[in-house]
C-alpha positions in Angstrom: 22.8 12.9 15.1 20.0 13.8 13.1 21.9 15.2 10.6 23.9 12.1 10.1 20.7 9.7 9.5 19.5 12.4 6.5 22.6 12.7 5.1 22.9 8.3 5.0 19.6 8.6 4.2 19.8 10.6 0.6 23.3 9.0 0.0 21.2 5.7 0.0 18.4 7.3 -2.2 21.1 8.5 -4.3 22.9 5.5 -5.0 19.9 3.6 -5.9 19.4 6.4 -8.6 22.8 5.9 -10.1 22.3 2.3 -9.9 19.0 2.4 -11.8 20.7 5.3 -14.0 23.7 2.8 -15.0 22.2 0.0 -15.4 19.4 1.6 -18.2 22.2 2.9 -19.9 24.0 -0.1 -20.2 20.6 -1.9 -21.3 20.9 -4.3 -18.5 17.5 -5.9 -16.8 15.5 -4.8 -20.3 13.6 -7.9 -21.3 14.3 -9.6 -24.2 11.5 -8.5 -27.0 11.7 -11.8 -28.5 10.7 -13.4 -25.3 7.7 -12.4 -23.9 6.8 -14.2 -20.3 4.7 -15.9 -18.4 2.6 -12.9 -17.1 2.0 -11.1 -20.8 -1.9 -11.3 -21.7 -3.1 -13.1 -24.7 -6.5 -13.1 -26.3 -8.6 -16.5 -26.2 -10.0 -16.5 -29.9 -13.2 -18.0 -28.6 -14.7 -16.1 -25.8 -12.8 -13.0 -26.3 -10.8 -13.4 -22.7 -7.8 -12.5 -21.9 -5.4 -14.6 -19.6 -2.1 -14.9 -18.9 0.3 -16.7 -21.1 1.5 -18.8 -18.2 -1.9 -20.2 -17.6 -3.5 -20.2 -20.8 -4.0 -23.6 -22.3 -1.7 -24.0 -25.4 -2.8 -25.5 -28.7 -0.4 -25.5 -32.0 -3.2 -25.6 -34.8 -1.8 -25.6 -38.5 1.5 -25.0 -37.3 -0.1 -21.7 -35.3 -0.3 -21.4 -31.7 -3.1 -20.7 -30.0 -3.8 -19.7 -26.3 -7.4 -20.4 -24.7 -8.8 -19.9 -21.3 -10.0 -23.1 -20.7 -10.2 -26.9 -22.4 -13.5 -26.1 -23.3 -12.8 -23.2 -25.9 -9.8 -25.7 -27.4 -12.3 -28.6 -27.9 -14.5 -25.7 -29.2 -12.1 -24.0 -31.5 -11.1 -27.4 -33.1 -14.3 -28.3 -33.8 -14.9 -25.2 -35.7 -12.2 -25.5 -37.6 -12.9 -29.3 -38.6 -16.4 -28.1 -39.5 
């Protein structure tokens, strides 16, 4: 019996490795480079932080976008900039 569960038990394992095997060689799942997420870190040109794309505040500045941790470091950028 207990030879039954290991044997199911690998045979499981070893599909999953074909699977994962298959599916890299076909380039299926690979994220598209051109597309970066929600979860990829950006730099906040103000205070040096770095936060997720996804909850970073956005700003397009001179036809540039920027991402910034807070309101406060947008307000603060753009009033460098103005002078």
């Amino acid at each position: 019996m207990y030879r039954l569960i290991i044997i199911l038990v690998l045979l499981i394992i070893l599909f999953f490795m074909v699977r994962k095997a298959v599916r890299e060689f076909l380039g299926w799942g690979k994220p598209d480079p051109m597309l970066p997420g929600r979860d990829v870190m950006v730099q906040d040109p103000v205070c040096k932080l770095y936060v997720t794309a996804g909850s970073a505040v956005v700003e397009k500045i001179g036809g540039q976008t920027y991402y910034f941790c807070s309101d406060e470091c947008a307000i603060k950028f753009k009033s460098n900039l103005s002078g």
